[in-house]
Each structure stands twice: as C-alpha cells, then as structure tokens.
C-alpha positions as CSV (number, residue, x, y, z in Angstrom):
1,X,-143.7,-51.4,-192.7
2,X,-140.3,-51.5,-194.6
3,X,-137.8,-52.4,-193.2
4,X,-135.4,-49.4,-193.3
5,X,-138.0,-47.5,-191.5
6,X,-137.8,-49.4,-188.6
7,X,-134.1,-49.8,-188.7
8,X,-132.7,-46.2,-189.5
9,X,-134.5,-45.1,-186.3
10,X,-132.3,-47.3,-184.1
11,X,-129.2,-45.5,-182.1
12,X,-125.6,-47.0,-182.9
13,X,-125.7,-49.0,-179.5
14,X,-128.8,-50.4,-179.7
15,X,-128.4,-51.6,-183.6
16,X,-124.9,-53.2,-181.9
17,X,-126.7,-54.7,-179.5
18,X,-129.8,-56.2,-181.8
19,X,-126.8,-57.6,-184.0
20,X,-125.7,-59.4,-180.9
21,X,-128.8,-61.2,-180.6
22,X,-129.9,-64.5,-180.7
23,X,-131.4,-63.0,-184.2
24,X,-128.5,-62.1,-186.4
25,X,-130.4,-61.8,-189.9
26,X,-131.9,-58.2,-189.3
27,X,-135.0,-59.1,-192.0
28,X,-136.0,-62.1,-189.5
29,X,-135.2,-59.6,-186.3
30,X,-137.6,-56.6,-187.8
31,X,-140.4,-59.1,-188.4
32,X,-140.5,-60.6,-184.8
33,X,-140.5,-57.5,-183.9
34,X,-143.5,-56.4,-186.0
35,X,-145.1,-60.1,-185.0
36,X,-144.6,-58.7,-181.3
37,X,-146.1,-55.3,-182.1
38,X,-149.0,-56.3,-184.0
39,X,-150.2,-58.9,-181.1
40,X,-149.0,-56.1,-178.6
41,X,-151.6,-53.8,-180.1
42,X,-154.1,-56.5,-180.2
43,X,-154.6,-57.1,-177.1
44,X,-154.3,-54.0,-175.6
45,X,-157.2,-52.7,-178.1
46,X,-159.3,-56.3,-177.0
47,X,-158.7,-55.3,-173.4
48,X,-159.9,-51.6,-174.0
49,X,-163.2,-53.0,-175.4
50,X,-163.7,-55.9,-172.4
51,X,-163.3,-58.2,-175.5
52,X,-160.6,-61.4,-176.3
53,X,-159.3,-61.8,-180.0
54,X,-161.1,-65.3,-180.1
55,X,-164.6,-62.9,-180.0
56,X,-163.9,-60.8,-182.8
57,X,-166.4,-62.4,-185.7
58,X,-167.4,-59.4,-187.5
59,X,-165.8,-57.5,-190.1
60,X,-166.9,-54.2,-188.2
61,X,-165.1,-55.2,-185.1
62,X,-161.7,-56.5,-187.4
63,X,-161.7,-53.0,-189.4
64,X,-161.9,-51.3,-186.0
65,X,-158.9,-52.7,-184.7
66,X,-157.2,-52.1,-187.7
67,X,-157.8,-48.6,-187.7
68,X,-156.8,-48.3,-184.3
69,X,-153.6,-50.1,-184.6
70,X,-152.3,-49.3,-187.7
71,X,-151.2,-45.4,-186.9
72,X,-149.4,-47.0,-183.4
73,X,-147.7,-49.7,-184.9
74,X,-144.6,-47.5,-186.0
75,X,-144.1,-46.4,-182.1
76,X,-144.8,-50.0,-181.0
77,X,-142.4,-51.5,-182.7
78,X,-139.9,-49.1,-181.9
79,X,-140.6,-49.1,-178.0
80,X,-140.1,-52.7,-178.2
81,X,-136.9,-52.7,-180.0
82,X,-135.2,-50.5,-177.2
83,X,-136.6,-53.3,-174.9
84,X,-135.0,-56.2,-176.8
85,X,-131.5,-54.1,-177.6
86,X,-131.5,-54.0,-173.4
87,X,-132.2,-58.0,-173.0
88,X,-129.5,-59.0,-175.8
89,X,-127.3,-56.6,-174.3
90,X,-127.7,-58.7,-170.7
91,X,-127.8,-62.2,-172.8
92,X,-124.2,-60.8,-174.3
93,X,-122.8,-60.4,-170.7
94,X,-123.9,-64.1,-169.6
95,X,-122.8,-65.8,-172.8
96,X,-119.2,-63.9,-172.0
97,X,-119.8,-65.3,-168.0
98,X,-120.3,-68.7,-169.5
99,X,-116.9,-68.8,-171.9
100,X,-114.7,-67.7,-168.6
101,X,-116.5,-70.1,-166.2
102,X,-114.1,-72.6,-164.7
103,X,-114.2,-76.1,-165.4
104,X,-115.9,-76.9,-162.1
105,X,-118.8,-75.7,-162.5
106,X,-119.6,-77.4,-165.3
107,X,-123.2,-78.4,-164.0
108,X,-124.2,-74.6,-163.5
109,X,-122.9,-73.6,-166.8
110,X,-124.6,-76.4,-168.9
111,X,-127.9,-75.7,-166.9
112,X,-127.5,-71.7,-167.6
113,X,-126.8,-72.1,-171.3
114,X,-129.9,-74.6,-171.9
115,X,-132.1,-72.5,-169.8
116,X,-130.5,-69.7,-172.1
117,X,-131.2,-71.4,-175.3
118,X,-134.8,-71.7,-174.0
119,X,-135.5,-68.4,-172.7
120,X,-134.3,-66.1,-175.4
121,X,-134.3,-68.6,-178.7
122,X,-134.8,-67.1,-182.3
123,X,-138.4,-65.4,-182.3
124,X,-137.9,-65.1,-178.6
125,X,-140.0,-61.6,-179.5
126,X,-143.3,-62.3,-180.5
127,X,-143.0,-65.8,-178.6
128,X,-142.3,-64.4,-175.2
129,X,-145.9,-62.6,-173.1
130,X,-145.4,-58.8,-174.0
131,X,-146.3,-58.1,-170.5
132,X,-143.6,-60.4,-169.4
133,X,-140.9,-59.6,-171.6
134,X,-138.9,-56.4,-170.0
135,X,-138.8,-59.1,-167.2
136,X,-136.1,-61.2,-169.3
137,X,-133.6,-58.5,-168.3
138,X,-134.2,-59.2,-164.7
139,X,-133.7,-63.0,-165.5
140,X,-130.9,-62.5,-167.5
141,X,-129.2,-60.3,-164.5
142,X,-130.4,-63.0,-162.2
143,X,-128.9,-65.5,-164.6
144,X,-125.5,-63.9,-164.8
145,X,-125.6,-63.2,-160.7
146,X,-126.0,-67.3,-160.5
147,X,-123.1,-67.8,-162.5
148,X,-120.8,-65.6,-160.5
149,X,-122.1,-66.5,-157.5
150,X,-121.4,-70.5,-158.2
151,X,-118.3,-71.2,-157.2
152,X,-119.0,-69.9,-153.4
153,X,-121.0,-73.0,-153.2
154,X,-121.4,-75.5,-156.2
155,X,-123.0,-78.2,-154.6
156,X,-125.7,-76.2,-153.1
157,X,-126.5,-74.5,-156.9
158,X,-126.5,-78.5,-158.3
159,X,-129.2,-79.0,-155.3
160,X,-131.4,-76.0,-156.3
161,X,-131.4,-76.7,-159.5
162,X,-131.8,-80.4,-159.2
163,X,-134.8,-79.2,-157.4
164,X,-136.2,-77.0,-160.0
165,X,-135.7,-79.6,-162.9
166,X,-138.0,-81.9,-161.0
167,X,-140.4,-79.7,-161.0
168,X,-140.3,-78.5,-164.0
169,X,-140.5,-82.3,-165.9
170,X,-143.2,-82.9,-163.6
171,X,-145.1,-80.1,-165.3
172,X,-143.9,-80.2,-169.1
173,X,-142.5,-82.7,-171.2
174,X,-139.1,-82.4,-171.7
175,X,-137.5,-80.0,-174.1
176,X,-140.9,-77.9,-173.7
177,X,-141.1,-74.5,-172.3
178,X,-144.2,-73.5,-169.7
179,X,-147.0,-73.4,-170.7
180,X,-147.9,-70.1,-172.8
181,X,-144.5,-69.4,-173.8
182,X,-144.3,-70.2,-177.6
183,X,-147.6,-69.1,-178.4
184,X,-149.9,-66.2,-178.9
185,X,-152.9,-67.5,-176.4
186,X,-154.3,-64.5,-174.6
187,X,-156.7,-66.6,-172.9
188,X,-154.7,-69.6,-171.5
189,X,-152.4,-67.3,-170.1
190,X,-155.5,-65.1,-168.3
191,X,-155.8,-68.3,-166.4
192,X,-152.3,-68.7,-165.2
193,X,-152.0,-64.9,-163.8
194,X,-148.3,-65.2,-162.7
195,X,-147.2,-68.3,-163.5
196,X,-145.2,-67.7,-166.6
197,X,-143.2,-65.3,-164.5
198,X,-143.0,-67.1,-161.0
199,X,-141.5,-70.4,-163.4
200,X,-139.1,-68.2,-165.1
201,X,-137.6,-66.6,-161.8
202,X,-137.1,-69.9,-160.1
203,X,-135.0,-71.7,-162.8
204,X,-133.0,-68.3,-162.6
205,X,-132.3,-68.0,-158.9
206,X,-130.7,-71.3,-157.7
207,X,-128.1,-69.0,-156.1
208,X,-129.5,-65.8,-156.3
209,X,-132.4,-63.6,-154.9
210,X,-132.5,-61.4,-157.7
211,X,-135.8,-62.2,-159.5
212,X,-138.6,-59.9,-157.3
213,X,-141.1,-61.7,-155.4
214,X,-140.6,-64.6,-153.1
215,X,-139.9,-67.8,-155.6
216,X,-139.4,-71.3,-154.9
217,X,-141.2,-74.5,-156.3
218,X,-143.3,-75.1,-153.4
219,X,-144.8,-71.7,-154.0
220,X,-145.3,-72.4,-158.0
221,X,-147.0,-75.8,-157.0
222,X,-149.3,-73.8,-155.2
223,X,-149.9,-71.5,-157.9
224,X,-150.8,-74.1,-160.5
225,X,-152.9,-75.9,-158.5
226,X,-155.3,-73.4,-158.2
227,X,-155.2,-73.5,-161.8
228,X,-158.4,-75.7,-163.7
C-alpha cells in the first residue's frame, strides 16, 4: 500500500508517539509494519485452514491466501499501528526513567537499557510474535516499575538479575535474543507455547510483580525442558 495511506489515517498522538520510536525514518516504520501485517494475516488464514505456511505448495492454495488477505491488510496494519504508538509511548517513559536514574544504580540502569535495546530494536514489528506483541506494553510498564522500584533495594535487583542472566547465557549465546524472536518461524514457536513470553517477563521483573503469571527461572527451566 502507499505510504500516505497508511499514515494520514493515524491521530496526532499516535503519529507523535510512532515518531518517538525506536523507528524514526517513517518509510522504514510503515514497512515493518506492513511486514508485521502481512505475516499477521498469514498465519491467521493458515490456522483457519488447519494448515502451516511451510505446507502451502500449490499455486491454488498461494492465490487463496492472497485473496483473502489482501482486502484486510489496510485494517491490519492500522490495528497494529495503534498497538505499536501504545508500546513506544511506554518505551518513551522508561528511556526518560533511565536519564534521571541516580548514579547508584548504575547496574539496574545498564541492564534495563540493554534489555531495552533488545526488546524493542529497529524492526522490533514484524520481528516480535504478533500474538506476543501487545505484551511489550506490559514489559515495558514492568520495566519502568523496576526502575523506580530500585533504589528500595539495589542489591537485591543486582541478585535477580544476576540470576536471570545466568539463565539466560545458559540458553542463548550471548548478544542473542530467545529463541523465535527475530524471525518469522510459526512452527518453532508452536513448540515453545509460552516460552517467548514467560523469558520476556522474567528479565523484566527483578523487582517487580508486574508481568502476569507466576515467573521465575526455575519455572522457565521447567518449561523448556519439556521442549524436544
């Protein structure tokens, strides 16, 4: 779709808050947004028809999905836009959180802005699970609760989040997110039902009980070893 179709239907305060994203060139911002849309779409029309886009091989099945996709796309990405105006609106309020944050907690701010940087790069859109991403708010909130709630108690946020780091290199190699985050793969992720969001929550809540759901790494060890 053009470009100014997409754009012109965004509010005043959301286009503010798209601005303030991690995305500043609005070109690059409207096509991860019509990446996200498109693979959206996809797999909601694959689940429809009991089906996984690795299994489509014929040209029927392809034009089908085309058909089906194309006169939703418009409201697609538009939905999703209103989702990611709300997440760089709560990514604006913990990057402000982090530039007051006192000296002292200078372990807890370096952690939050790397896990920052990680969880809502450029392309963060389409790289993030569409079912998981109106859950980035709630990280984000979760995020920013951390940060505040820090200097009740910095030694016992280093500790949690000691904890959570050795956890996560155990998993990953450094510098890589978990698993299915970065890529479109509907299937891998079917076999970690959870996990993404389970991983997410506890490098967000150190100090805080925001993310729902009972978190801790024992719990996500649990998890992935039921995983093949």
């Amino acid at each position: 779709m053009p470009e100014a179709r997409i754009t012109t239907r965004w509010a005043g305060d959301q286009a503010l808050a798209l601005a303030g994203g991690p995305i500043s060139d609005t070109s690059a911002l409207v096509a991860d947004l019509q990446l996200a849309s498109a693979r959206a779409l996809a797999d909601r029309w694959a689940a429809a028809h009991d089906t996984t886009l690795g299994e489509i091989r014929s040209r029927r099945e392809w034009e089908d999905l085309r058909s089906w996709a194309k006169p939703r796309q418009e409201d697609e990405v538009y939905r999703l836009s209103m989702t990611v105006a709300e997440i760089c609106s709560r990514r604006a309020d913990v990057v402000e959180a982090l530039s007051s944050a006192s000296a002292a907690l200078i372990g807890t701010v370096t952690d939050v802005r790397d896990q920052l940087a990680a969880l809502v790069p450029p392309g963060f859109v389409s790289a993030t699970p569409a079912a998981r991403l109106p859950h980035l708010v709630r990280y984000l909130r979760a995020a920013l609760l951390r940060i505040e709630k820090a200097p009740a108690n910095p030694a016992a946020d280093d500790s949690r989040a000691w904890q959570v780091a050795e956890w996560q290199n155990g998993w990953s190699p450094p510098g890589r997110l978990p698993p299915a985050h970065g890529t479109h793969a509907p299937l891998r992720r079917s076999r970690r039902p959870g996990g993404w969001s389970k991983s997410s929550g506890c490098r967000f809540s150190p100090s805080s009980s925001e993310p729902t759901g009972k978190v801790s790494v024992k719990r996500i060890d649990k998890l992935l070893s039921t995983i093949p």
